[in-house]
DSSP file (Angstrom, degrees, kcal/mol; ACC not computed):
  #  RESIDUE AA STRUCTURE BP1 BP2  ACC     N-H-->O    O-->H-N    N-H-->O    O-->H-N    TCO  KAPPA ALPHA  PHI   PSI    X-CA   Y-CA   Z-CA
    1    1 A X              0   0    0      0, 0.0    45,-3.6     0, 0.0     2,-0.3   0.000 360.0 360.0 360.0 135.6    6.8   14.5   10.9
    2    2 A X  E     -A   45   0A   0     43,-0.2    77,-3.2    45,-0.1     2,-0.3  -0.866 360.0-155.3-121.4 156.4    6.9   11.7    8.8
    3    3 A X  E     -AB  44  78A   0     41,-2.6    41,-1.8    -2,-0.3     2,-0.9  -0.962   5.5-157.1-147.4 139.4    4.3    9.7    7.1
    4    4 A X  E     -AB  43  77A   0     73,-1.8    73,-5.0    -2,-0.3     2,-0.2  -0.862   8.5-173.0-135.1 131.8    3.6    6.2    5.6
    5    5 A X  E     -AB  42  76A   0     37,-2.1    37,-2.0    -2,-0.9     2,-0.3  -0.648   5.9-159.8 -82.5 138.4    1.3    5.4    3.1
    6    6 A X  E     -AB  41  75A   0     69,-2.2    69,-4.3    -2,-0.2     2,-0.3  -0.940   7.1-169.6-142.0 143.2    0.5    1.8    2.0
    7    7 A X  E     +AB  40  74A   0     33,-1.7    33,-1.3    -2,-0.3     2,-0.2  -0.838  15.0 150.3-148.6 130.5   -1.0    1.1   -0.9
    8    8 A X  E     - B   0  73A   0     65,-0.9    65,-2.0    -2,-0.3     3,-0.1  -0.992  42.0 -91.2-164.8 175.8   -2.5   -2.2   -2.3
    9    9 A X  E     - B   0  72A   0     -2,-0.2     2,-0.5    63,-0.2    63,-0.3  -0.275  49.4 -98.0 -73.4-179.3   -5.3   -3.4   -4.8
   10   10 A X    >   -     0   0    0     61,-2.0     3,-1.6     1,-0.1     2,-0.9  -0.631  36.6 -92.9 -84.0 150.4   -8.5   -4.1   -3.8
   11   11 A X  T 3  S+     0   0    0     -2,-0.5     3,-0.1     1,-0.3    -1,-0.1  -0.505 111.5  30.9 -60.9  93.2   -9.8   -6.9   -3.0
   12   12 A X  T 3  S+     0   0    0     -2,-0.9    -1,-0.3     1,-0.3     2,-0.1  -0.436  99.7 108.6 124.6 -42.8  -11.7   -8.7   -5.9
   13   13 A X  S <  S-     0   0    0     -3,-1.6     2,-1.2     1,-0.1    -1,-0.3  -0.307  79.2-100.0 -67.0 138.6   -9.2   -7.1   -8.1
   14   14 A X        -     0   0    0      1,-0.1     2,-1.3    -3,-0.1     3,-0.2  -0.470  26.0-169.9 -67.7  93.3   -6.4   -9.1   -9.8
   15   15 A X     >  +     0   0    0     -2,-1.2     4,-1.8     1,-0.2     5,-0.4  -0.406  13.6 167.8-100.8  76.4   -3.1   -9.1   -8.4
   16   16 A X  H  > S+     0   0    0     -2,-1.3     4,-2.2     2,-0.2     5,-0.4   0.878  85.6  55.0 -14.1 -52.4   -0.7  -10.9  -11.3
   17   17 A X  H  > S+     0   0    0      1,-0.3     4,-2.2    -3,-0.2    -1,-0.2   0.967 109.0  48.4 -57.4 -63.7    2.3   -9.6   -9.3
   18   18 A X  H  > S+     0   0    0      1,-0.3     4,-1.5     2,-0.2    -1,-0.3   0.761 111.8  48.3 -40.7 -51.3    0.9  -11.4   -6.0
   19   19 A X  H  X S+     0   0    0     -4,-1.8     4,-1.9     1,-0.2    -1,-0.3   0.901 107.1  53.0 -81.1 -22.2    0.2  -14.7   -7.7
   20   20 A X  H  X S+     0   0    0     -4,-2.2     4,-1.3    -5,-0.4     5,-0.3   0.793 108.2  55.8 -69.5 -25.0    3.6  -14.9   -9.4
   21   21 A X  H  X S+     0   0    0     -4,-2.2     4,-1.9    -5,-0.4     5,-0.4   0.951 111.6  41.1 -61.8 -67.4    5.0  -14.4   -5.8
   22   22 A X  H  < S+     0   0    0     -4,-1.5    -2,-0.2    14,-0.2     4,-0.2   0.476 109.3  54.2 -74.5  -9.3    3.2  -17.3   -4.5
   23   23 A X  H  X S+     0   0    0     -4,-1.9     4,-3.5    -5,-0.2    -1,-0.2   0.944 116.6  47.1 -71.7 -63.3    3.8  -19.6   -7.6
   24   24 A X  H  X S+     0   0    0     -4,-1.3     4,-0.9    -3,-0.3     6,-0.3   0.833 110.1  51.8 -30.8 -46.0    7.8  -18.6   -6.7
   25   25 A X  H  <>S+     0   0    0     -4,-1.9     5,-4.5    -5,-0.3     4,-0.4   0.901 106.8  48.6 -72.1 -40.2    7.3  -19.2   -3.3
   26   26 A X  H >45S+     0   0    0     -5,-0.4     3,-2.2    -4,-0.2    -2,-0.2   0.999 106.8  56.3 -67.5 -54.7    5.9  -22.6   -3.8
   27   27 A X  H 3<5S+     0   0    0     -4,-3.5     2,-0.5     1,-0.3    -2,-0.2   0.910 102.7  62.3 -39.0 -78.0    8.9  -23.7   -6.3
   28   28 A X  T 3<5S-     0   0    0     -4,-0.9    -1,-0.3     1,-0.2    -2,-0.2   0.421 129.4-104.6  -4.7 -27.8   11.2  -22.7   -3.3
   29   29 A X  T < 5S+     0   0    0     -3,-2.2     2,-1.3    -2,-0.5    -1,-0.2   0.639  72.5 150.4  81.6  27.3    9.6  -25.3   -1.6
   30   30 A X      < -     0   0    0     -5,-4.5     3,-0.4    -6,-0.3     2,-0.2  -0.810  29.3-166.7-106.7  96.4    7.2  -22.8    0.7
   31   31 A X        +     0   0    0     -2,-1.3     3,-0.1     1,-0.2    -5,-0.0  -0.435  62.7  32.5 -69.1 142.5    4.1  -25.1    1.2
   32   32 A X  S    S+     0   0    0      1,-0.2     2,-1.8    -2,-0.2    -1,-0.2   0.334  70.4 136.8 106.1  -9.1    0.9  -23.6    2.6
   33   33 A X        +     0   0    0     -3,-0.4     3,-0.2     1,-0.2    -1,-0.2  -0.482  25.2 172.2 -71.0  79.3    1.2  -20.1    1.0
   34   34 A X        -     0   0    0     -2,-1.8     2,-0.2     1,-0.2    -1,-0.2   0.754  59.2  -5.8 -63.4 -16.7   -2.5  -19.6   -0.2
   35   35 A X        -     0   0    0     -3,-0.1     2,-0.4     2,-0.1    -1,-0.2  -0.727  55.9-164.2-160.5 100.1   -2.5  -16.3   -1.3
   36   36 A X        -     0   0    0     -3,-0.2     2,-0.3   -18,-0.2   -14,-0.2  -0.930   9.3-156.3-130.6 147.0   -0.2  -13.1   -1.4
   37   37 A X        -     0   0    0     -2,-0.4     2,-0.3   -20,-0.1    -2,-0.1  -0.737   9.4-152.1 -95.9 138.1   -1.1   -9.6   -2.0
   38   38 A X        +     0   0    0     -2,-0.3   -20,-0.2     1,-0.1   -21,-0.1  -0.866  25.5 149.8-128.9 135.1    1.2   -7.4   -3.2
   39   39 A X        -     0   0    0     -2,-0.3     2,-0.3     1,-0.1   -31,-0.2   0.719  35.8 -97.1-111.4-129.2    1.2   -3.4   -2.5
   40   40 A X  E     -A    7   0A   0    -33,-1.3   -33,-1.7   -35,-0.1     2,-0.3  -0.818  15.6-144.4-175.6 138.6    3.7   -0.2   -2.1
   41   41 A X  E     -A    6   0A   0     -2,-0.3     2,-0.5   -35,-0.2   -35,-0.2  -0.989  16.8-169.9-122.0 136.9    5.0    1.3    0.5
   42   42 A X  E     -A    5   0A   0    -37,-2.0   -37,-2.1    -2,-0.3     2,-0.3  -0.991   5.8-158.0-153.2 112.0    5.6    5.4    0.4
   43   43 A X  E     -A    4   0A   0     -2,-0.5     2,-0.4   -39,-0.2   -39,-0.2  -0.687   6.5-169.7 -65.5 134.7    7.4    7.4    2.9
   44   44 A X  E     -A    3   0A   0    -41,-1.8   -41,-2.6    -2,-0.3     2,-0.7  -0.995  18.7-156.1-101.5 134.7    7.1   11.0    3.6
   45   45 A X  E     -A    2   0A   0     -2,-0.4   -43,-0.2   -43,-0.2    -2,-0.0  -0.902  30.6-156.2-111.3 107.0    9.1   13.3    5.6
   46   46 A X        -     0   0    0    -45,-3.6     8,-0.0    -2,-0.7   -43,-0.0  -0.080  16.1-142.6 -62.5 166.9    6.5   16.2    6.4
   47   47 A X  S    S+     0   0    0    -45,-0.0    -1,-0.1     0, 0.0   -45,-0.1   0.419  76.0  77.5-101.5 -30.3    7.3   19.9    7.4
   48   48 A X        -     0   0    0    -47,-0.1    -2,-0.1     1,-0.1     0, 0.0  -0.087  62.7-154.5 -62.1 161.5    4.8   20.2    9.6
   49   49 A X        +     0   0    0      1,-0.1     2,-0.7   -48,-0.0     3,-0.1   0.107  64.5 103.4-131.6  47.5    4.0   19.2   13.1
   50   50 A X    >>  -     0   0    0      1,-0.1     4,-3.0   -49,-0.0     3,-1.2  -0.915  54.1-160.2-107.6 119.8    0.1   19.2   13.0
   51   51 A X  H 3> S+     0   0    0     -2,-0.7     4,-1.6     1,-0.2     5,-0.3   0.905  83.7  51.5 -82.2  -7.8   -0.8   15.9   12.8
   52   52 A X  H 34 S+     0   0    0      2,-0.2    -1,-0.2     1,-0.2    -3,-0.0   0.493 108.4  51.2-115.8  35.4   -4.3   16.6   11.4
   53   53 A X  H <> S+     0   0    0     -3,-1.2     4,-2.3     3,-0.1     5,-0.4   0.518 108.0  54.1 -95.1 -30.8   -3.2   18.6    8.8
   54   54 A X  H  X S+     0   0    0     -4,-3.0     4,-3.1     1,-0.2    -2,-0.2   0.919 107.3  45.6 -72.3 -21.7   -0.9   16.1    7.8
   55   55 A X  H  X S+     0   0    0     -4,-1.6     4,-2.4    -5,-0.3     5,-0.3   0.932 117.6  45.2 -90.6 -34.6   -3.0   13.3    7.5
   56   56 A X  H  > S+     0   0    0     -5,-0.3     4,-1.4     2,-0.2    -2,-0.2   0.981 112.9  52.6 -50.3 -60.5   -5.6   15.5    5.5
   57   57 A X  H >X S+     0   0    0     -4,-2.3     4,-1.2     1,-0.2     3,-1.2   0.912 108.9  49.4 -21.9 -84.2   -3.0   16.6    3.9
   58   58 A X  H 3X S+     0   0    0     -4,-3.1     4,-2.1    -5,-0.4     3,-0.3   0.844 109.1  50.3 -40.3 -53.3   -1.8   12.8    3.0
   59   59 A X  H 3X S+     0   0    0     -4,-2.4     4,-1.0     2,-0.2    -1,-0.2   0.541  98.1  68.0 -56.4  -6.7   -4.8   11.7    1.8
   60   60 A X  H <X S+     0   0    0     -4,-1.4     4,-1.3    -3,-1.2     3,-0.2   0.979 106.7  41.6 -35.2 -78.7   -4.9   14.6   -0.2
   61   61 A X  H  X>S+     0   0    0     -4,-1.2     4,-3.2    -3,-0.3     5,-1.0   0.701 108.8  57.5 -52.8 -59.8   -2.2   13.1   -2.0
   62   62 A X  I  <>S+     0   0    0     -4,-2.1     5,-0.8     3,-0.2     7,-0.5   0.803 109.9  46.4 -21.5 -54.8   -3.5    9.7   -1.9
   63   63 A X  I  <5S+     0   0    0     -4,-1.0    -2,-0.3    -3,-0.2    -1,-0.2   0.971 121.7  35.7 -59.2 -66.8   -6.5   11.0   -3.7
   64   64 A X  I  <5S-     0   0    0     -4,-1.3    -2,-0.2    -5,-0.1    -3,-0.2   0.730 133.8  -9.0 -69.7 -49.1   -4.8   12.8   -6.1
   65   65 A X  I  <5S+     0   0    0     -4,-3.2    -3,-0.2    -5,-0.1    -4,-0.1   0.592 110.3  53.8-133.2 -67.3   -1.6   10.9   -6.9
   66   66 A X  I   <S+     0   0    0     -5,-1.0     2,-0.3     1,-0.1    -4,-0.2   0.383 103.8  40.4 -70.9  15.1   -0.3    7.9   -5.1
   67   67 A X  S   <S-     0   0    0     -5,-0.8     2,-0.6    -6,-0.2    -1,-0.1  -0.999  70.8-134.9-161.4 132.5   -2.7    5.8   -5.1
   68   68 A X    >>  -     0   0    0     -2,-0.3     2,-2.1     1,-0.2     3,-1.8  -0.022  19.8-165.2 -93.9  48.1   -5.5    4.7   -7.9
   69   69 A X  T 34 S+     0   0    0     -2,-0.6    -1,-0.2    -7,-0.5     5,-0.1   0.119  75.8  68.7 -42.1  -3.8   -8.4    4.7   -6.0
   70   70 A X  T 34 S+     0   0    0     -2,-2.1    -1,-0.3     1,-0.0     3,-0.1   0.831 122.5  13.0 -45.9 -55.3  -10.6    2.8   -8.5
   71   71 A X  T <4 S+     0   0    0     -3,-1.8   -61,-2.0     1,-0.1     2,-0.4   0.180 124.8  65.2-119.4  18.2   -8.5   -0.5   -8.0
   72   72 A X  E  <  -B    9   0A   0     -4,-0.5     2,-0.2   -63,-0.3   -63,-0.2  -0.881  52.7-164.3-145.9 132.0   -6.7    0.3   -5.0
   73   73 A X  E     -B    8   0A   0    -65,-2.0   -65,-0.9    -2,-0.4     2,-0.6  -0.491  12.2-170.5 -93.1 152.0   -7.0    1.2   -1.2
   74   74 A X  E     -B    7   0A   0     -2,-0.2     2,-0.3   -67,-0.2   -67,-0.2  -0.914  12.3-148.4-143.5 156.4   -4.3    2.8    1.1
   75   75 A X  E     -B    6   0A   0    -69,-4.3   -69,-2.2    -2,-0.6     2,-0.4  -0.866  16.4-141.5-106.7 162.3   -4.0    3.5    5.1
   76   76 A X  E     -B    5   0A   0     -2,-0.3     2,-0.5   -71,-0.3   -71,-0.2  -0.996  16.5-174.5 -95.1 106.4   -2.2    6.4    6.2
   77   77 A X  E     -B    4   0A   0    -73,-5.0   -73,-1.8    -2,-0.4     2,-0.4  -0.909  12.2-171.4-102.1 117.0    0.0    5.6    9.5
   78   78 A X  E      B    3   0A   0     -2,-0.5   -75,-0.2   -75,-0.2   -27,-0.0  -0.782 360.0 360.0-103.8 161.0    1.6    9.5   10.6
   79   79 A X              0   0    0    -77,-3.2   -76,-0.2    -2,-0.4    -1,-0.1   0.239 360.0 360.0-160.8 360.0    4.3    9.1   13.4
């Protein structure tokens, strides 16, 4: 079972990385870009096949490690 995490700040929070995209993007000559967020994306390949242990499981993980749940939110997709 595999599982994908995505991870990005919250909203209100400052994303440096995200405005430096969209400054780049604009030199490039891509008008119209108002805003870009930018996150992480983090695969897992699961041993299990329950999928609601895995997503407890994954947010587990979330909680715990990938994710900084102070300035950042994440979805869990499992598939």
């Amino acid at each position: 079972m595999k599982a994908r995490v995505t991870v990005m700040l919250k909203s209100g929070v400052l994303d440096p990385q995200g405005e430096a995209i969209r400054h780049a993007l604009g030199a490039l000559g891509f008008t119209g870009v108002e805003g870009v967020r930018q996150g992480k994306v983090i695969e897992l390949e699961l041993g299990t096949t329950d999928r609601a242990s895995a997503e407890t499981e994954v947010k587990a993980m979330c909680e715990k490690l990938l994710a900084n749940t102070v300035i950042e939110s994440y979805r869990v997709e499992i598939a």
